[in-house]
Each structure stands twice: as C-alpha cells, then as structure tokens.
C-alpha positions in Angstrom: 111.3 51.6 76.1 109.5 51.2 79.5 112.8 51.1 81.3 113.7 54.0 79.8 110.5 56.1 80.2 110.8 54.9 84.1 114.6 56.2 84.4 113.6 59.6 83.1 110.4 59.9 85.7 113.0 58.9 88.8 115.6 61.5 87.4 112.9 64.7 87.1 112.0 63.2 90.4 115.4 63.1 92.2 115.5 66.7 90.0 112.6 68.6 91.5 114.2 68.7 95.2 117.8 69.9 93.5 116.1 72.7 91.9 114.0 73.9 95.0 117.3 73.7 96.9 119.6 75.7 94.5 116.3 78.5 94.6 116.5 78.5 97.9 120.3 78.9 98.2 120.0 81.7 95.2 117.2 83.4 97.0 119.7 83.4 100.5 122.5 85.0 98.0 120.5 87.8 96.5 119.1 89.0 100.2 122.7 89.0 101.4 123.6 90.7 98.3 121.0 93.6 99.2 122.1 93.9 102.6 125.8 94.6 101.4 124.9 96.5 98.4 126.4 100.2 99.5 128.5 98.7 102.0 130.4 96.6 100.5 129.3 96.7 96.7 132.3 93.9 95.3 131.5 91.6 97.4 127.7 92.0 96.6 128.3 91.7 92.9 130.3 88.3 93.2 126.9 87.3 95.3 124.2 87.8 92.5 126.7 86.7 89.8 127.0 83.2 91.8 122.7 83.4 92.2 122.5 83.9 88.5 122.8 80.7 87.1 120.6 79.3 89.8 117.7 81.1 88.6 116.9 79.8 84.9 112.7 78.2 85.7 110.0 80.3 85.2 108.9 80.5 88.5 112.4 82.4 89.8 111.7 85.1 87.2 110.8 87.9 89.6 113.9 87.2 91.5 115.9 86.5 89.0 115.2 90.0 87.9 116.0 91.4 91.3 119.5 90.1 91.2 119.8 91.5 87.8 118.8 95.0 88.8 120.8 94.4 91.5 124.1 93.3 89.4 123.4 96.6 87.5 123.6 98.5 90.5 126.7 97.1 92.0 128.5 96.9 89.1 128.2 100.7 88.3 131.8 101.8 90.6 133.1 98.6 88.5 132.2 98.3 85.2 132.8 100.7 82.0 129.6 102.6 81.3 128.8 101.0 78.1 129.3 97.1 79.7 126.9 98.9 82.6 124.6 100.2 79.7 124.7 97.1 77.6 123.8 95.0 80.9 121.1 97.4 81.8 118.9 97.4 78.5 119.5 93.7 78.3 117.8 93.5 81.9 115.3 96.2 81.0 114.4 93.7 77.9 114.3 90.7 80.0 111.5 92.7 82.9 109.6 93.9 79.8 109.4 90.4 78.2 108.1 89.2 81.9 105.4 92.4 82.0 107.3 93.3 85.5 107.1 96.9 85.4 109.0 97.6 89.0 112.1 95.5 87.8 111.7 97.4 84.0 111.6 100.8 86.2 114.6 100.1 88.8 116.8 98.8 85.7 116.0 102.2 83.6 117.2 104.5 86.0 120.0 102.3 86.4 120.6 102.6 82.8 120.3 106.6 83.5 123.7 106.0 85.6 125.4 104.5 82.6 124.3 107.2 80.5 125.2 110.0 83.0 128.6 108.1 83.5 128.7 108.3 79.8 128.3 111.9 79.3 124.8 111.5 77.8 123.3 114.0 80.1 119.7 113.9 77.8 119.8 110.6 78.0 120.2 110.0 82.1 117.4 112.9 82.9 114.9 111.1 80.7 115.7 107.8 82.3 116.0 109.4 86.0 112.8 111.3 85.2 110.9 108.0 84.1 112.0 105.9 87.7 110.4 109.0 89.4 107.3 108.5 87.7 107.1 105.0 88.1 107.9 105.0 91.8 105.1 107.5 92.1 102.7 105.5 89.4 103.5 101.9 91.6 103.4 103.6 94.6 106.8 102.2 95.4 108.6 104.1 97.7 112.4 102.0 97.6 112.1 102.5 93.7 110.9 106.6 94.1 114.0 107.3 96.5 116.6 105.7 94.4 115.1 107.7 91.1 115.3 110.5 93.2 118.5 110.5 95.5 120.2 109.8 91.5 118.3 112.3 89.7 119.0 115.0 92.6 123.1 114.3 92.5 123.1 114.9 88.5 121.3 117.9 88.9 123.7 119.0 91.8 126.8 118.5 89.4 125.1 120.1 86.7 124.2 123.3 88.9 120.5 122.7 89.2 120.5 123.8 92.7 117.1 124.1 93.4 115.9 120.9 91.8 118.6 118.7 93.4 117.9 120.0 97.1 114.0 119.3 96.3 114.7 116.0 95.1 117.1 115.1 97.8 115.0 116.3 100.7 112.3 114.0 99.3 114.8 111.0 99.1 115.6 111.3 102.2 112.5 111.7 103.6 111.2 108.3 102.4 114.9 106.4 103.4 114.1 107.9 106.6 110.6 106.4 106.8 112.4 103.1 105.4 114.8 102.6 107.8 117.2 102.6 105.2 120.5 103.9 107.4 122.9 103.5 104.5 121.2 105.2 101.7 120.0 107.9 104.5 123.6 108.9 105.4 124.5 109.0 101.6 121.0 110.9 100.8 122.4 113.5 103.6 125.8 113.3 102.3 124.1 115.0 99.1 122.1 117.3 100.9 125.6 119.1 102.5 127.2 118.9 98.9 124.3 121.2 97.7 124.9 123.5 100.7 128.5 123.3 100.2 128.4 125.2 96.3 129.9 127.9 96.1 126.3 129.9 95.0 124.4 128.2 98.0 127.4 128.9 100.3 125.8 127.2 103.1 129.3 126.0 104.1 128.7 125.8 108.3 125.9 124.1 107.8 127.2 121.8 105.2 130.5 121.4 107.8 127.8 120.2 110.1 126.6 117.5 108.5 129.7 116.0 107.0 130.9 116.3 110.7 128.2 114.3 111.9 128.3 111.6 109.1 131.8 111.4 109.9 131.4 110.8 113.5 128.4 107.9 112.6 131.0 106.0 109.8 134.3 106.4 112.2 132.0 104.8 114.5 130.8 102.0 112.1 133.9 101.0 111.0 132.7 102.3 107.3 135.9 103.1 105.7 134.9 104.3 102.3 132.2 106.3 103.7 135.2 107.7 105.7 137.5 108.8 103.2 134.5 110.4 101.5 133.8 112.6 104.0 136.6 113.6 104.9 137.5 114.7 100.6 134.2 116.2 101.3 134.9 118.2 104.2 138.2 119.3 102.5 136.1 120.9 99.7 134.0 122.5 101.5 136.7 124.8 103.6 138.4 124.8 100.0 135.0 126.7 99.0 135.4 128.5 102.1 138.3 130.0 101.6 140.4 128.1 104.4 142.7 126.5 102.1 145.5 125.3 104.6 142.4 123.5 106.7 141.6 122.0 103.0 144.6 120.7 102.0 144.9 118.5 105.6 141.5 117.1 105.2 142.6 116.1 101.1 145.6 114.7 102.5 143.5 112.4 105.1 141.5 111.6 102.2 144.1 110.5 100.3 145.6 107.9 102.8 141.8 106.4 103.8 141.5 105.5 99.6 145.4 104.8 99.5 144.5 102.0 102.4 141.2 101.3 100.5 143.8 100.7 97.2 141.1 102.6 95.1 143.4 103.8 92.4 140.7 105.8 90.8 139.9 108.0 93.9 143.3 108.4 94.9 143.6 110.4 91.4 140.7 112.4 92.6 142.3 113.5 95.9 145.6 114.0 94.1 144.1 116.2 91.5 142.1 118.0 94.8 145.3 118.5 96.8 147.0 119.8 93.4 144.5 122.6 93.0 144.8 123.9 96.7 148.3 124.2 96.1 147.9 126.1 92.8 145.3 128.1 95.1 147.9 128.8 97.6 151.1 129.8 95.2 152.6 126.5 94.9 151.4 125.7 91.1 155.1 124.0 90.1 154.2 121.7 93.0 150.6 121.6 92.2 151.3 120.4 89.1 153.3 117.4 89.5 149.4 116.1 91.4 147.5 117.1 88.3 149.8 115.5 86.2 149.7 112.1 88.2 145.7 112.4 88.2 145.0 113.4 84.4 147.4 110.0 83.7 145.0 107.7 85.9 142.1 109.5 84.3 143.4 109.5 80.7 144.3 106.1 81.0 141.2 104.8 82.2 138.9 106.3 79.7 137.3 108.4 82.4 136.6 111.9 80.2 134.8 113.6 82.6 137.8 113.8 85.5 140.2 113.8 83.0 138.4 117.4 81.8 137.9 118.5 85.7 141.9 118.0 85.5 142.8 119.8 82.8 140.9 122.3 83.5 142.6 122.4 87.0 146.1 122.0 85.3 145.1 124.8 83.1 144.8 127.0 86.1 148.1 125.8 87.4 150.0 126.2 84.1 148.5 130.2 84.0 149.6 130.8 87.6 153.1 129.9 86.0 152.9 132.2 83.3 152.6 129.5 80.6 149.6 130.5 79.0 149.9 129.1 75.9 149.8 125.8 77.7 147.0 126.5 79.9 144.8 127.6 77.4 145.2 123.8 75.4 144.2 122.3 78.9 141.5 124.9 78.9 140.1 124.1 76.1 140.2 120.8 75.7 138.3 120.3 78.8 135.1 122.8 77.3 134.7 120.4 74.8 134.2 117.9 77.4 131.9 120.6 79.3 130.1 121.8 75.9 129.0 118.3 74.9 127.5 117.4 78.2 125.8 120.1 79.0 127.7 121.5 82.1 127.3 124.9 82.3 128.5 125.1 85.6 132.5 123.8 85.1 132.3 125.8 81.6 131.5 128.7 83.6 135.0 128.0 85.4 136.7 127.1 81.8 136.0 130.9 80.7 136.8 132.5 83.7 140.4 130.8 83.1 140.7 131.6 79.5 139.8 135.4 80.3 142.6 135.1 82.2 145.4 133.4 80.4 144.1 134.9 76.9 144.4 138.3 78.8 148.2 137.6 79.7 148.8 137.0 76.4 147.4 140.2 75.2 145.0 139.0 73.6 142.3 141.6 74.8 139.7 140.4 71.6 139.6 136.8 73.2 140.2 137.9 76.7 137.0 140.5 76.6 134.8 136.9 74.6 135.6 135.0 77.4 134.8 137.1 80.0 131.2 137.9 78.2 130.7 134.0 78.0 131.6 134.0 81.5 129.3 136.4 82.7 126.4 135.0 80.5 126.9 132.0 82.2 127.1 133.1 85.8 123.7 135.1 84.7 122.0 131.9 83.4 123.1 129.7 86.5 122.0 132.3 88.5 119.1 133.1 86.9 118.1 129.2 87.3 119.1 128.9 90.6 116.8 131.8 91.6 114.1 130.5 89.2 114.5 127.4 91.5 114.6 128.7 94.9 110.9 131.0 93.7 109.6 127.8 92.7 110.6 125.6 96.0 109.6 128.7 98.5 106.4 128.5 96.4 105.8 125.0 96.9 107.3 125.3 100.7 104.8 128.2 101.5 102.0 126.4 100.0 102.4 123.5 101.5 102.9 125.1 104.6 99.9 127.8 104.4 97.8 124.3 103.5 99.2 122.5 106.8 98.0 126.0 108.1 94.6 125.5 106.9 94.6 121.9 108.3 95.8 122.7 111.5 93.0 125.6 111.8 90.2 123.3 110.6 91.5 120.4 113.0 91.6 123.4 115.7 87.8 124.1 114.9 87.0 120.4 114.8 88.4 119.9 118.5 86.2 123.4 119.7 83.3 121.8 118.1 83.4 118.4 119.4 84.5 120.2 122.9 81.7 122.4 122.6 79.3 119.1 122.0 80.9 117.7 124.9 80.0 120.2 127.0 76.7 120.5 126.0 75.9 116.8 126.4 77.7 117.3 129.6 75.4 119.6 130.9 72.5 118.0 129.3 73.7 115.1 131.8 74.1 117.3 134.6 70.5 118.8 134.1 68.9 115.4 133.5 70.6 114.2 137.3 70.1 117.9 138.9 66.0 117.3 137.7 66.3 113.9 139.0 67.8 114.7 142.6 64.9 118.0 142.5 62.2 115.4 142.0 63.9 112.9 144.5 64.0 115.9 147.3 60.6 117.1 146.6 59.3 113.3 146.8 60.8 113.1 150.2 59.8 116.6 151.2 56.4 115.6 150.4 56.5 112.3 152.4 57.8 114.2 155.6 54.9 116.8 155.1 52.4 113.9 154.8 54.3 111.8 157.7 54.3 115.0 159.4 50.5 116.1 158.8 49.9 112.4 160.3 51.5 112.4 163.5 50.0 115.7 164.5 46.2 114.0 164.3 47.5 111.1 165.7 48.7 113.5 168.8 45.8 115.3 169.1 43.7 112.2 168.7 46.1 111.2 171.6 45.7 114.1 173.5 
C-alpha cells in the first residue's frame, strides 16, 4: 500500500511540469492563432483545435475560452451555420458557467453571425446589439469594434444606410486607435460598400478607397483581400453605370478566387459577371453564369445567394422574353427576401415582376407589383433619410459641443494669459520699485558725499 501511495505522488509529480508545458505550448498556439485570424483564418482554426485539448484544468479556463471564441470565429467562412450556432451557444454556456462575461459577450455576437448566416435576421440584431452593449458596459474596446464592424455590415445589406455608416465609422475609429491594420482595412472596406449603394451613390469616393485598399493588399501579398477588392470595385462601376469597366474587374475577380480555389466565391463572381452581361444585351450568355452559380449555391445549402441568383436569372430569363420563367425565379427568391426581412433585394424582386407580369399582359399584377415597388422604395428611403436626420443630428451636436469646448478652452487660455500678464507686471513693478529705491539710495549718498566734500573744501580753503 505504501509503495503504491509513493508511485502515485512521483507520477502527479513527474505530471505537474507536463501540464505547465502543454499550457504553455497551448497558450503559444492560440496567440499565433489570433495573429492569423483574418489573414489566414484555416490555418488559424487547425491552431486552436490542436490548443483545445491542452486546455482541460481549471486554471486555463480564461484561455480556454479565448480559443473557443476564437474557433467560433474562424470557423464562420467554414462551417454550416447551424454547426457554427451549435458551437457558439455551447461556448456561450461554457463562459457563463465560468461567470466570464467578455468571453460570454464575444461568443454571442458570434452566434449573431450564425444566425444572420442563417437568415434569422431578429435573431443576429439582438445578439449584435447585446456585444455592443457589453463592449460599452466592460469598457472593452476589441469586443465594441467587432459587435460593431458585424452589426454595421448586416445593416448595410439590409439597407440601413444610416445605421451601418454610424456603426462602421465607430469601428473603425477604435481599430484605428488599436493598431489593428487588418480589421482596419476590412472596417474601410465596409465604409466604401455603404458609399457604393446605389441610394448613397457616393461611387468616386467609394472607387477611392477600394483603390487604395487595393494598392495596400497588392502590396502585402494578401490575396483574398485582393480578389475582394477588385469584385468590389467591379460593383461599384456596375452601380455606376460603366458596365464594360465592371465586367473586367468581375473577370479579375474571378481568376484571384479561381487561384485561391474558393469554389464558393467563384459562384459569386460568376453570378456578378452573368448579370453585367444580362445588363449589357447578352442574357443567352448571361445565363449560362447564373446557371453555373445558382448550382454551387443550391448545392451547398447556401439560400441566401441562391435567391440573389434567381432573382438575377429572373432578370436574364425576362430580357429573353421568357417570362413565365422569370417570374418562378422571381418569386422564389421573395420568399427568401420576405422571410428575412430584406426589403432592399425585394424592392429589386418587384421591380422585375412589374416587368415580366407586364409582358405578359398581365396589367392587374403588373400595376401590384409596381405599387409594392414603390412602397418599398418609399420605406427605404424614408429610413435612409430618417437616418441621415438622426446622424447630422448627432454630427452637429457633437460638433457645436467640440465648439463649445474649443471656446471655453479659448477663454481658459485668455484668462490664464491675462493672469500671466498681470503677475508679469506685478513683477515688473515690484523690480521697477526696487531699482527707484536703489537710485534714490544712491542719489542720496552722492548728495550727502557731495554736501561733505564741500565743507571739507571750505574748511580747506
């Protein structure tokens, strides 16, 4: 019994050492797991899921955590959204069991990704709208800035306008302040996406900034970054009307992710590149891209690109004259659009029913469409304005109160200047009485010096 008592000391013994070692090696994965998360996000993932296991005692539970926010995060261009979800609220269970409020808040708003990915729109704003809280309530700025930069991309694809500029202005202010270059450039990248809508139709400016982002990942060597840009840039001048422009910057795009061998957004630039050619009178040849991208889509359980496609192939089959076609596509993708919520591609939806219900003569369905059309255009625009009042409200507060602050500081300095002076000349007076009373000493010794020698000379004399 001894014996055996002793074995079991000298093996937690030898133990203790192994375990510090494989929390040290663990806590050397996850760091180089952060610095390649957004640059290399694969190769991140396979980093934390080898740290994992090496972080099972009690004491590596705030790390632990980190990596499993972090495998949430990396996972999310990987991973279905309901394996993302599932491994989300499982962490978010895990951080609330451990009372760590920063991992709960980091792995909710990753679970608003899932959701959004999901087309649970409700379900990503609350989520979004919690991790901005938090980051304000914690005073965390890493965690604020990722709830934000998220939160104001979902609003841009949903058309909140004004709501996603404010939120990405403020996201990238604080990546900014971070030093956080990759998740600056993407917070930017944003920014120009708002400016690039076709109701903001800030499209130099938005040209601008993809330009320079482009110049900064050519330089880098960031290849993804790359090929985003440049599909960016081609939607913009698509937007802009300069369609021929469009189409070579979708075809760059299109060989970068070919090279990358990212299957998923080589659908996305084929289903781009089909709808400039529908746009420019080609739609037989437009078609045969849209088909190839709706099959990825379909096929991959992706509904919301899958809908974006049809309702691009719908627009393709109408310029064709097959209406009856188009309007299946059509509406097939607004009951994608209707259950999430997005009133900006339904908008689009109507406008192409109007159409291809028109050339069918029917003028009852035609005239619907067009009214739900319009009603829509009027509610995004309404909301967009609503925005804009509310940001310029905010903006000219904030800027009359810098005003304020900038007069008072103003006064401050006159005041102080104004004491300097005075004890200035206080000085001066107290030095000018001094050199009087000096003079008038001396003055009074020469007249008394003076006074002397003349007795002495007439003494003298």
């Amino acid at each position: 019994m001894r014996h055996a008592l002793l074995v079991t000391a000298i093996a937690l013994v030898a133990a203790a050492p192994l375990s510090a070692q494989r929390a040290a090696d663990a806590r050397a994965l996850v760091a180089q797991a952060e610095r390649l998360q957004d640059v290399d996000d694969a190769h991140a993932l396979r980093l934390v899921e080898q740290a994992l296991p090496m972080l099972r005692r009690p004491e590596d539970r705030a790390l632990r955590l980190k990596a499993v926010a972090l495998q949430c995060w990396t996972s999310a261009g990987s991973a279905e959204p309901g394996a993302m979800l599932a491994l989300a609220e499982r962490g978010m269970e895990e951080a609330r069991r451990a009372g760590d409020a920063r991992s709960y808040a980091d792995l909710r708003v990753c679970r608003g990704y899932a959701h959004d990915a999901a087309g649970q729109g409700d379900l990503a704003v609350a989520d979004f709208d919690f991790g901005v809280r938090e980051g304000r309530r914690l005073r965390d700025d890493p965690l604020l800035a990722a709830a934000l930069l998220v939160r104001g991309e979902f609003r841009s694809y949903r058309g909140e306008l004004g709501g996603a500029l404010e939120d990405l202005n403020q996201a990238y202010a604080l990546y900014a302040r971070l030093r956080v270059e990759s998740r600056t450039h993407h917070t930017l990248n944003a920014i120009a996406n708002v400016y690039a809508d076709r109701r903001v139709a800030q499209y130099d400016r938005a040209i601008e900034y993809y330009r320079q982002l482009l110049s900064i990942h050519q330089r880098t060597g960031a290849q993804e970054n790359v090929a985003t840009v440049l599909y960016n840039l081609g939607s913009t001048l698509e937007q802009k009307g300069d369609l021929d422009a469009a189409l070579g910057y979708y075809r760059r795009a299109l060989e970068a992710e070919r090279r990358l061998g990212d299957a998923g957004e080589v659908a996305e630039c084929s289903r781009a590149i089909g709808v400039v050619l529908s746009k420019l009178g080609r739609p037989a040849e437009a078609l045969r891209w849209l088909d190839q991208a709706l099959a990825y889509f379909d096929a991959h359980g992706e509904a919301e690109s899958a809908a974006r496609a049809r309702l691009s192939r719908g627009a393709a089959q109408r310029r064709l004259g097959r209406n009856a076609d188009a309007l299946r596509d059509l509406d097939s993708a607004a009951v994608r659009f209707r259950a999430t919520g997005n009133a900006r591609f339904m908008e689009k939806v109507q406008d192409e029913r109007a159409q291809a219900l028109a050339a069918t003569g029917d003028v009852r369905g035609a005239l619907d469409a067009r009214t739900a059309q319009i009603a829509l255009q009027s509610a995004l625009g309404d909301q967009l304005r609503e925005e804009n009042t509310s940001r310029l409200r905010v903006q000219f507060d904030a800027e009359k109160k810098e005003q304020e602050n900038r007069a008072l500081l103003r006064e401050n300095a006159l005041r102080g200047r104004a004491l300097r002076d005075a004890a200035r000349i206080r000085s001066l007076q107290t030095i000018v009485i001094g050199l009087t009373s000096v003079i008038i000493a001396f003055l009074a010794f020469a007249v008394v010096r003076h006074v002397r020698n003349e007795r002495r000379l007439r003494t003298l004399a």
